[in-house]
N, C-alpha and C positions, 0 to 999 in steps of 0.2 A: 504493500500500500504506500503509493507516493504523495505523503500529506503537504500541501503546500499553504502557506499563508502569504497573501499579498499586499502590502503596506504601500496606500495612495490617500495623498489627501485627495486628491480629484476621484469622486466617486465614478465617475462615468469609465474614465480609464482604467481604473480598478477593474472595472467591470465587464469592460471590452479584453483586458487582458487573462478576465476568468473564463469566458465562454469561448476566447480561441485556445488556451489549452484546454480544457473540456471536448473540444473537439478537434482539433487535429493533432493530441499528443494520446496515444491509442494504451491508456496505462488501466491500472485500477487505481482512482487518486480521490482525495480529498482536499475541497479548497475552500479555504477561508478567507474573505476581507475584509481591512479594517481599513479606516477612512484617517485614522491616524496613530503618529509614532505610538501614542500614550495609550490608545487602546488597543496596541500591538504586544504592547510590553504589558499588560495585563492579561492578555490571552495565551501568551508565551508557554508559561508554566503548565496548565491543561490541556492545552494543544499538541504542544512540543511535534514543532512540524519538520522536516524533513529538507524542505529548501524555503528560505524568503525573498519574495519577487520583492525589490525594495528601491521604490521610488525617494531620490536623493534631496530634490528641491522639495520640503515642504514650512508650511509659515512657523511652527511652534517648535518643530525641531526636526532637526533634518537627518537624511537617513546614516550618516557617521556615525550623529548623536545617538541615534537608536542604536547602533550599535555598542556605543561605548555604555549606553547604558541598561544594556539587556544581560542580565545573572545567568543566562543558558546559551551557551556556545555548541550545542547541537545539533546545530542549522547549517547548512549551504547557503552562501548570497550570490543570489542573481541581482544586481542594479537595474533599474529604469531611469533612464535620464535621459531627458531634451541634451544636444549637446553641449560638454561641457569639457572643454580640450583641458585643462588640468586637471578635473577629477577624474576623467576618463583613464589620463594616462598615470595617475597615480592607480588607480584600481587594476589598470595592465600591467604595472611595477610589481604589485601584490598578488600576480598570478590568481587574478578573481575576474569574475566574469561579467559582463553588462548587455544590456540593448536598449537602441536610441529607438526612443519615440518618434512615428505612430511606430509599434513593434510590427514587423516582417516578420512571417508566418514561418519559411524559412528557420531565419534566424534563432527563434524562440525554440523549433524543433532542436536546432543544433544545441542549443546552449542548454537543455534538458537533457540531452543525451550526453552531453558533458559532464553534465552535474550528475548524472545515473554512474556512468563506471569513473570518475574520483570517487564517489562513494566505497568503491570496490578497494582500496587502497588508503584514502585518507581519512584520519580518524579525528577528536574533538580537538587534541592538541593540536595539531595540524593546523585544523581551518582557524584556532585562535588565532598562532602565531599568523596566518594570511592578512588575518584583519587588524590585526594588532601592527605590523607594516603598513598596511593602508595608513590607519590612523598617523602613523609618528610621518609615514611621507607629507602627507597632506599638512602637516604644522611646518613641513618645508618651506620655507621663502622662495627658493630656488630647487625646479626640478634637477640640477646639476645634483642635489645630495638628495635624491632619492636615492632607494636601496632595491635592488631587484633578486624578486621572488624565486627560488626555482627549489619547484615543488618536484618529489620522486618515488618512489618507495620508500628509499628509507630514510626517509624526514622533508623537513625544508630547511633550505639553506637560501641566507641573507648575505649580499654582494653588494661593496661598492662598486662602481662599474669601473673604477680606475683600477680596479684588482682582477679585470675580465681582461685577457690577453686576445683572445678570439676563439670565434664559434665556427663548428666545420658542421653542414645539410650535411643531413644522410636520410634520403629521404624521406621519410614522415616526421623522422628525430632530429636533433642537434645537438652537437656535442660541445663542451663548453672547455674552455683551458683557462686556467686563473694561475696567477703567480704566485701562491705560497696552500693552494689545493687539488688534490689529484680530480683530474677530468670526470665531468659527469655527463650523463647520457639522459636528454630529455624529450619525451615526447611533446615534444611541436617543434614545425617545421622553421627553418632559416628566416621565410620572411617574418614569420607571426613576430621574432625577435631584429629583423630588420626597423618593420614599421615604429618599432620604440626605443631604438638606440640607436637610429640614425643622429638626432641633434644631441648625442654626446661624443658627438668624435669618430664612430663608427663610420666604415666603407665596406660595401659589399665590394670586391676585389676580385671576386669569380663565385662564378653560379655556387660552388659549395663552399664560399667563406666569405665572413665579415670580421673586421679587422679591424680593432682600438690602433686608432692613429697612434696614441702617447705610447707603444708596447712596439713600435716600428723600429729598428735601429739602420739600418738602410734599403734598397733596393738595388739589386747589383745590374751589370750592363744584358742579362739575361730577363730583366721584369720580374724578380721573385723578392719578395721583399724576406726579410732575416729579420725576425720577431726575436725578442728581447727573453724569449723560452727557447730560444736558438733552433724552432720551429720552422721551416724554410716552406713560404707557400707564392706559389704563380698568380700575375697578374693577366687575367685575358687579356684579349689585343683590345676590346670593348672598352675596355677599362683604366689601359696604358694613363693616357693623358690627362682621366681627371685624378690619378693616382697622382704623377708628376707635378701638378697645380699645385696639391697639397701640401711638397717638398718644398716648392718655391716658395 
């Protein structure tokens, strides 16, 4: 039984996002909404749901808030949010998951089916420690000192991105290298980690690598650049030129 509670102060939305999973999410489930943080966090404890659909903007407190201040860490979060490019990309920092309103039928599929097999592997500490990075990103000034999530089997682990040497596709996964911890293997792909560390310095450099500029120590007259893990990886020909910008 897949119990879901969906936290909107706009009832109508609420409401539209209970009858499209009711109908195109084919589960045996139960769903709940509440029109706000406060009478979410009173139903919490009885309910005790399984994932919360949780709308970010609301007038009395917003869904952080709910979060930091809800006693049961039980739950899955799914976000709803109108766009909102710094919480968005702190919530993709924290390896958690969102969809922008009006929600895509699509989209809502995938992101249930996400939330079903992490189930299958991560447990209460777990999803604290996710939201519990959310939270400290978000009192960030600057997403430069965001901390990035990466969740696995056997645990989460917390990265400055200046301690990310570079990520190697393999396809569906990605492999990570850091400078003072051994490689880990993550299920999701190169771009998903593209789209959010590109404006830290990050270059995709070839179809199966992206590369922390600051971790470079040169490029030799063959286009391979010589990472600071004394790592040796090729630059396509695609690529040459805005690699060499960069030197300059």
């Amino acid at each position: 039984m897949l119990k879901i509670l969906i936290v909107d102060d706009e009832a109508a939305a609420g409401n539209i996002l209970k009858v499209l999973i009711e109908k195109h999410i084919p589960l045996q489930k139960e769903i709940r909404c509440c029109n706000s943080p406060e009478e979410a966090l009173q139903l919490l404890p009885q309910f005790k749901p399984g994932l919360v659909m949780l709308d970010i903007e609301m007038p009395s407190m917003n869904g952080f808030d709910f979060l930091n201040n809800a006693a049961s860490w039980d739950f899955d979060v799914i976000f709803t949010t109108a766009f909102d490019k710094y919480a968005i990309k702190a919530i993709r920092f924290s390896a958690l998951d969102y969809l922008l309103k009006p929600v895509d039928i699509v989209d809502l599929q995938n992101a249930i089916n996400r939330h079903i097999i992490k189930k299958e592997f991560q447990g209460k500490q777990q999803q604290q420690q996710l939201v519990d990075n959310l939270l400290n990103n978000l009192q960030q000034k600057n997403t430069a000192d965001f901390k990035l999530a990466i969740s696995v089997k056997e645990g989460v682990f917390l990265f400055e991105t200046k301690d990310i040497i570079c990520l190697e596709g393999m396809n569906n996964y990605t492999r990570f290298y850091f400078t003072d911890q051994k490689p880990l293997l993550v299920a999701k792909t190169l771009k998903d980690y593209e789209e959010i560390l590109t404006e830290h310095r990050f270059i995709r450099i070839h179809k199966s690598f992206l590369v922390n500029i600051h971790h470079v120590k040169r490029m030799d007259t063959d286009h391979v650049l010589w990472l600071s893990n004394d790592v040796q990886v090729p630059v396509s020909r695609r690529k040459r030129n805005e690699v060499m910008e960069l030197f300059q």
